[in-house]
Z-matrix of the N, CA and C atoms (Angstrom, degrees):
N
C 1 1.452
C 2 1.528 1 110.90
N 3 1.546 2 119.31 1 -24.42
C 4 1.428 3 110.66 2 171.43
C 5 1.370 4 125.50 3 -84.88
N 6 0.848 5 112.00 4 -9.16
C 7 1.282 6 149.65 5 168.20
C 8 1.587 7 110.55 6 -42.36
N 9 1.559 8 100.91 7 -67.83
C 10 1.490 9 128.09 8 -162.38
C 11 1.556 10 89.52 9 -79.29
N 12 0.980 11 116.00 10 -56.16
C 13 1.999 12 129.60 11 -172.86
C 14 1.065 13 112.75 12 -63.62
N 15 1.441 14 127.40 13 -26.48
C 16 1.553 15 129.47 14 164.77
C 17 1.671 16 104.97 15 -67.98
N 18 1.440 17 114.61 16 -44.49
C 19 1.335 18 104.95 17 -141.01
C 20 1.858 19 88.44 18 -103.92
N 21 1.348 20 125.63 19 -3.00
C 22 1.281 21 139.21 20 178.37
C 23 2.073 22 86.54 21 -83.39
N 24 1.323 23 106.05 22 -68.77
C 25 1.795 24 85.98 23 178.39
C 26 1.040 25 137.65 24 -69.22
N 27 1.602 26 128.92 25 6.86
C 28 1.398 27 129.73 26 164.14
C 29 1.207 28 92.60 27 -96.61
N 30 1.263 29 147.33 28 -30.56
C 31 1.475 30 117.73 29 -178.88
C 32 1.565 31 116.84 30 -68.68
N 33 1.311 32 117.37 31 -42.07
C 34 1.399 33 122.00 32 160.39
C 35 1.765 34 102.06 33 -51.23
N 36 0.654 35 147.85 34 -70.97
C 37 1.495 36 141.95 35 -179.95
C 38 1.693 37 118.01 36 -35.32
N 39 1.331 38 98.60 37 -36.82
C 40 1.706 39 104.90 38 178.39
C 41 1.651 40 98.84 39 -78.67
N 42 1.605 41 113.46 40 -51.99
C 43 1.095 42 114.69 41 -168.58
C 44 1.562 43 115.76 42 -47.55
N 45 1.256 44 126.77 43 -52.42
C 46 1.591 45 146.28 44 142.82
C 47 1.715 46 107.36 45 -13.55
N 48 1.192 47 122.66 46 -80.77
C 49 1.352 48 131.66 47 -176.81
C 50 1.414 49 122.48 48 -68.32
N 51 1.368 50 122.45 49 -14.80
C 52 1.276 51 123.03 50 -178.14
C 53 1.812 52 96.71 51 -119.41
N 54 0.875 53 136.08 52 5.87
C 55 1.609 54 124.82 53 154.51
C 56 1.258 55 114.86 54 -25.67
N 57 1.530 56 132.66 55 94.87
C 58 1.272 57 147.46 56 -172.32
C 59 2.352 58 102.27 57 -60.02
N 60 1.322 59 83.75 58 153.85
C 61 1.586 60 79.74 59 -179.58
C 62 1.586 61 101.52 60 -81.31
N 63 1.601 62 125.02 61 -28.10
C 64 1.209 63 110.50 62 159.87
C 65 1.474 64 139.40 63 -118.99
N 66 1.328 65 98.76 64 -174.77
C 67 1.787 66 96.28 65 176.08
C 68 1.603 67 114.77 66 -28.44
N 69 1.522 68 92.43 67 -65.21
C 70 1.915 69 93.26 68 -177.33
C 71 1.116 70 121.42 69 -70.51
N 72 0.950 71 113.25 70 -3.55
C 73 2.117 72 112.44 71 -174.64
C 74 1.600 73 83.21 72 -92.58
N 75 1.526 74 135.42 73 -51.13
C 76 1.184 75 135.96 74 -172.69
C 77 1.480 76 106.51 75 -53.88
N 78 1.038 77 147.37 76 -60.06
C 79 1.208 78 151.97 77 149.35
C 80 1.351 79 117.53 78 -38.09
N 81 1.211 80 124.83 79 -64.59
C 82 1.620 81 94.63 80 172.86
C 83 1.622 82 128.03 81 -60.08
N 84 1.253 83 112.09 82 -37.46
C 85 1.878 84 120.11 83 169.96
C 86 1.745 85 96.04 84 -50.54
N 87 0.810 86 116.89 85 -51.63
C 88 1.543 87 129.45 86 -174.31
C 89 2.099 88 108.92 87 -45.46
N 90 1.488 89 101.67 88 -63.82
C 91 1.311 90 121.58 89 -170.32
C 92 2.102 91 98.96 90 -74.96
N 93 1.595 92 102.16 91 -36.17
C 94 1.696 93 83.81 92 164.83
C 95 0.855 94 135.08 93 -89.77
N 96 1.449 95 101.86 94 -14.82
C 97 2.028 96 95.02 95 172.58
C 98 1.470 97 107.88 96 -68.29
N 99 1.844 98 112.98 97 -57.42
C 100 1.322 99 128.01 98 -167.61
C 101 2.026 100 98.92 99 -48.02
N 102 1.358 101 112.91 100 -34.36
C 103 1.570 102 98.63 101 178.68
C 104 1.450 103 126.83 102 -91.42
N 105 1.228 104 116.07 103 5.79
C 106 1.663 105 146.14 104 160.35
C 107 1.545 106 113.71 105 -88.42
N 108 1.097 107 122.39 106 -40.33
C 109 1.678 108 129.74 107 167.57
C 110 1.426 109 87.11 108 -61.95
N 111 2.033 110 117.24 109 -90.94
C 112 1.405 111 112.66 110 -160.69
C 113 1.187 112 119.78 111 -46.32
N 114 1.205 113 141.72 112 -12.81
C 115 1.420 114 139.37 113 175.52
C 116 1.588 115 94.63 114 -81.92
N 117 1.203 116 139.68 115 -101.91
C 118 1.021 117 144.56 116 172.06
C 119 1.792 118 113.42 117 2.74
N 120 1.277 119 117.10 118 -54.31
C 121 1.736 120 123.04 119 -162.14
C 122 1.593 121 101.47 120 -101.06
N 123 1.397 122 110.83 121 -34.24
C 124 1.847 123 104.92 122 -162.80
C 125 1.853 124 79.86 123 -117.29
N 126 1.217 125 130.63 124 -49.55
C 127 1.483 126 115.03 125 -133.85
C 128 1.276 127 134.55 126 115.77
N 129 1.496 128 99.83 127 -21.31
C 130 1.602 129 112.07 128 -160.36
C 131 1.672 130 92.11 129 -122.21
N 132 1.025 131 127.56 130 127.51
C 133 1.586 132 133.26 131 175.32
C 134 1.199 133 107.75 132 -111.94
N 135 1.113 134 122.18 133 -28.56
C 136 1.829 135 126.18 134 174.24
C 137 1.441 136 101.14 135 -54.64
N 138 1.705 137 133.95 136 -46.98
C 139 1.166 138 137.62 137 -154.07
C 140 1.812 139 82.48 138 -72.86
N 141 1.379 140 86.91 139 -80.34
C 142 1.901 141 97.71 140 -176.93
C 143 1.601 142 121.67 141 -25.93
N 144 1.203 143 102.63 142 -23.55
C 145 1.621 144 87.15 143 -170.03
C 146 1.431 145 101.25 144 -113.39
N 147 1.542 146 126.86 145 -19.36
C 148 1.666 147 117.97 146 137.11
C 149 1.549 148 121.92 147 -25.67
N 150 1.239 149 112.05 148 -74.83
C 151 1.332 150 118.84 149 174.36
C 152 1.431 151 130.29 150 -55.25
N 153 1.487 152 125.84 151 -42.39
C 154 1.080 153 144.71 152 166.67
C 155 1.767 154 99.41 153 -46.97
N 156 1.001 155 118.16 154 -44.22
C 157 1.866 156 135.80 155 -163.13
C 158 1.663 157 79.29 156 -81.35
N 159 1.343 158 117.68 157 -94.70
C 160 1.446 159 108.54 158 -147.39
C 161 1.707 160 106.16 159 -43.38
N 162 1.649 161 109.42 160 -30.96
C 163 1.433 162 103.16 161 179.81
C 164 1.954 163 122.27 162 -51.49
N 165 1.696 164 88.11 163 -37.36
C 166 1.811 165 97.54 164 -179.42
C 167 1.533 166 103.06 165 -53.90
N 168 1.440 167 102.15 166 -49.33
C 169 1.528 168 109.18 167 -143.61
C 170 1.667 169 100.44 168 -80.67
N 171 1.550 170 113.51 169 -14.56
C 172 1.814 171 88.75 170 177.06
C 173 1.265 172 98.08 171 -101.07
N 174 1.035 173 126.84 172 -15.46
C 175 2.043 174 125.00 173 -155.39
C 176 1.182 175 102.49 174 -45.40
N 177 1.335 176 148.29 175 -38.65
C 178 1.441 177 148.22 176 -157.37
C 179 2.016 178 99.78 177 -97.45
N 180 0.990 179 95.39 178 -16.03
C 181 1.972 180 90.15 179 178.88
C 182 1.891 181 87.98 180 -98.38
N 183 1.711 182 112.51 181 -19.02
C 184 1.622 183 69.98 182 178.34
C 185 1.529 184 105.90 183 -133.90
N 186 1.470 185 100.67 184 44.50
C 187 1.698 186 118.91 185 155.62
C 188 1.277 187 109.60 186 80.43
N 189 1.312 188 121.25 187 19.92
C 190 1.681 189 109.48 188 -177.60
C 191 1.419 190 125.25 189 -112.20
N 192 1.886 191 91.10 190 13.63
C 193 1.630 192 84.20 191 -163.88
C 194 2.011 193 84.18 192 -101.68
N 195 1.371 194 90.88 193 171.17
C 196 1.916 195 107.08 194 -161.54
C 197 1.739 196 86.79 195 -64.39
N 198 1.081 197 120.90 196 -66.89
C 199 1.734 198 129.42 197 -161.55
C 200 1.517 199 93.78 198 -83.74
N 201 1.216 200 132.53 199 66.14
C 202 1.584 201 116.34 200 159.34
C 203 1.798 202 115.46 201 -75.71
């Protein structure tokens, strides 16, 4: 479990610091972390880095990314 909680807060930490200035940089930072988490937590990185991606790619239409 520390394991998971270490490596769950450096990805939030990268995710934070690497916020791309655009759409596509947001989406790709998005799709590699999310497929480095899902590999890591489920196994599956294809799922994770789907999600990780759509997460890059809306954050700025719905205000959560740091540089909107």
């Amino acid at each position: 479990m520390k394991k998971v909680t270490l490596i769950l807060g450096t990805c939030g930490l990268m995710a934070l610091s690497a916020c791309g200035g655009s759409d596509l940089e947001r989406t790709a930072t998005g799709a590699v972390i999310g497929g480095a988490a899902g590999q890591v937590i489920t196994g599956d990185p294809v799922t994770g880095a789907l999600i990780g991606g759509a997460a890059g790619a809306t954050c700025r239409s719905l205000g959560t990314c740091p540089n909107n």
